[in-house]
C-alpha positions in Angstrom: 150.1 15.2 -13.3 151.0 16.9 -10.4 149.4 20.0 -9.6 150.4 23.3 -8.0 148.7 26.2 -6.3 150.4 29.6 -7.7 151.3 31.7 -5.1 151.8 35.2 -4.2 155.1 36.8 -2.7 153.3 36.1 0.8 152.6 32.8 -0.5 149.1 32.8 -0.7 147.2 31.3 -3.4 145.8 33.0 -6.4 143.4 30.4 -7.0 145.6 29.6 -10.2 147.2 26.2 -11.0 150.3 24.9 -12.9 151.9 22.2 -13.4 154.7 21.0 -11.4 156.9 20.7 -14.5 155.7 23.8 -16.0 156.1 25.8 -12.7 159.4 25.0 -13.0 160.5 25.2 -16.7 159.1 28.7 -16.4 159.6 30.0 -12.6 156.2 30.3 -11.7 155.9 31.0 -8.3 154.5 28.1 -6.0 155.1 26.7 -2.5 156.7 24.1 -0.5 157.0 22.8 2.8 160.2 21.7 4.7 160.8 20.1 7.7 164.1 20.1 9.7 165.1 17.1 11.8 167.2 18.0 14.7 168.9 16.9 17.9 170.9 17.8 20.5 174.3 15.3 21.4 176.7 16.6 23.7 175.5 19.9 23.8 176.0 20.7 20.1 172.9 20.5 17.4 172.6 18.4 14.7 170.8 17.9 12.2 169.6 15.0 9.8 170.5 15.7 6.4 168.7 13.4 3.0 170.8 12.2 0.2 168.8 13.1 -2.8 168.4 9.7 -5.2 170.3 9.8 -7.9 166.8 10.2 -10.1 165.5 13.7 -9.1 165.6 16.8 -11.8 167.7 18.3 -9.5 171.0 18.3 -7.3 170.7 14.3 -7.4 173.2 12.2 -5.0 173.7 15.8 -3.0 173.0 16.6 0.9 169.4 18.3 1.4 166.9 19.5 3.9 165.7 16.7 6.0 162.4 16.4 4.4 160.9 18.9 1.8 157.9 18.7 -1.4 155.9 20.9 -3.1 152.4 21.6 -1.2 150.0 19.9 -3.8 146.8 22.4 -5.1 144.4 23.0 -2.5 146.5 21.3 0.5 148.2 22.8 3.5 152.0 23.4 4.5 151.3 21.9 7.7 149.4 18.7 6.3 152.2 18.7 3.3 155.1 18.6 5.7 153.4 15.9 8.0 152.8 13.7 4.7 156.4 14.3 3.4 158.0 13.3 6.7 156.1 10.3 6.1 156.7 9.5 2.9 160.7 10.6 2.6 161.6 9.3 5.9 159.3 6.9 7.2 158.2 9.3 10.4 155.0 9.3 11.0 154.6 12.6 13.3 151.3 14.7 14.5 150.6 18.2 13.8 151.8 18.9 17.4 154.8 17.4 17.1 155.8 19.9 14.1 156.9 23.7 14.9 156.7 26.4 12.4 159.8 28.2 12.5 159.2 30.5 9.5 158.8 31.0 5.7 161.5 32.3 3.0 161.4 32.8 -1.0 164.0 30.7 -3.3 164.3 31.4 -6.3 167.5 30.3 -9.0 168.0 28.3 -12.5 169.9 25.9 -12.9 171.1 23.5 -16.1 170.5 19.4 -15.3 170.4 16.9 -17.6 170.6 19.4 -20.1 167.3 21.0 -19.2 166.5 24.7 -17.7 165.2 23.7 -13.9 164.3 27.4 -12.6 162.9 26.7 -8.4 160.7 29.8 -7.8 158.9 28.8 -4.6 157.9 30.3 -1.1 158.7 27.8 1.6 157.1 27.4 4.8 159.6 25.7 7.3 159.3 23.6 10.2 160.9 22.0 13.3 160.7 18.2 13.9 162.7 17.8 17.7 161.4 13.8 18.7 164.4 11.4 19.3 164.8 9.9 15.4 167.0 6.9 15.0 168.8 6.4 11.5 168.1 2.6 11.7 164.5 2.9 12.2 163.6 5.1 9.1 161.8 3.7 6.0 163.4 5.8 3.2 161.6 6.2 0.0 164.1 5.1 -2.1 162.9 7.3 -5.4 163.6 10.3 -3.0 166.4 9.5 -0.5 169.4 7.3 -1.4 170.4 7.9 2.5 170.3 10.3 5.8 173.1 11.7 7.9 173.3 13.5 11.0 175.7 16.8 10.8 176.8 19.3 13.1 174.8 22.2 12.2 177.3 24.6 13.2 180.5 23.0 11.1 177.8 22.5 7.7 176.2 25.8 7.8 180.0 28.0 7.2 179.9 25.6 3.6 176.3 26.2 2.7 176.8 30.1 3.5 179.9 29.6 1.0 177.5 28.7 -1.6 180.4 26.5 -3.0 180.1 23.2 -1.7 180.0 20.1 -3.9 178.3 17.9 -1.4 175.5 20.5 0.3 172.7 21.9 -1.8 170.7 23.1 1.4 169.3 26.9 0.3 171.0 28.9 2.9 168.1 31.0 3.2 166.7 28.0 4.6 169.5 26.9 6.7 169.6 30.7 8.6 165.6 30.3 9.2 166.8 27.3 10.8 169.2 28.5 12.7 167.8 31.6 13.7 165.3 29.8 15.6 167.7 27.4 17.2 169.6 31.1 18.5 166.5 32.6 20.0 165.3 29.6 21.3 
């Protein structure tokens, strides 16, 4: 049983729990942490995109945020991006080597499998810049069937569409993202 923290619309913690699958059969509001994996080739950014395994609750075999999961009760968005990272991809980063780049509310429902899926969550965001090679990344395979690199310029246009068959990257997400890369 996986436990959340429910959150306030800072994304804060009541001192409430729920349950992960109870959070989101009913759309109570909890938090996760994601972690964007970039690069810079040719003076264009890209950025490494996960499959989603064909086994999640939602948006299975579609292109995601390079590494994302709920924040576990009583845990950290910086300590729960570091273990995702780890865990999804096999990268095995320090605190340092993580930038916070912002935080942003999703909220939607959704039908898979038959089933109501509504995501209500704050999400704390990060940066993840150290040279990452494809070839060297242990996926966990009930997560992430596979990772691409994509020009972030050419994928965000389709994710702003919202109509994409291959994307399911919030584009909330993807502008936090960006907007950091601008200023930068």
């Amino acid at each position: 049983m996986e436990l959340l923290d429910i959150c306030n619309e800072e994304g804060f913690p009541t001192g409430e729990t729920v349950e992960r699958e109870r959070a989101h059969s009913e759309g109570i509001l909890h938090r996760t942490a994601h972690v964007w994996v970039v690069r810079e080739v040719d003076g264009r950014t890209q950025v490494l995109l996960q499959k989603r395994s064909m086994d999640k609750d939602s948006y299975p075999g579609m292109y995601d945020t390079s590494s994302a999961g709920h924040i576990p009760a009583g845990a950290e968005p910086l300590e729960s991006a570091l273990r995702e990272l780890g865990e999804e991809l096999g990268i095995h980063a320090q605190p340092e080597d993580l930038t916070y780049i912002g935080m942003f509310h999703v909220e939607y429902e959704e039908e898979f499998y038959g089933e109501l899926f509504h995501d209500n969550e704050i999400i704390r965001a990060f940066l993840y810049g150290k040279p990452v090679k494809i070839e060297e990344l242990k996926l966990q395979k009930s997560e992430v069937d596979e990772v691409r690199w994509f020009d972030l310029d050419e994928i965000y246009e389709e994710i702003l569409r919202g109509d994409s068959d291959v994307f399911c990257v919030n584009p909330t997400g993807m502008k936090v993202l960006v907007d950091y890369l601008t200023k930068g």
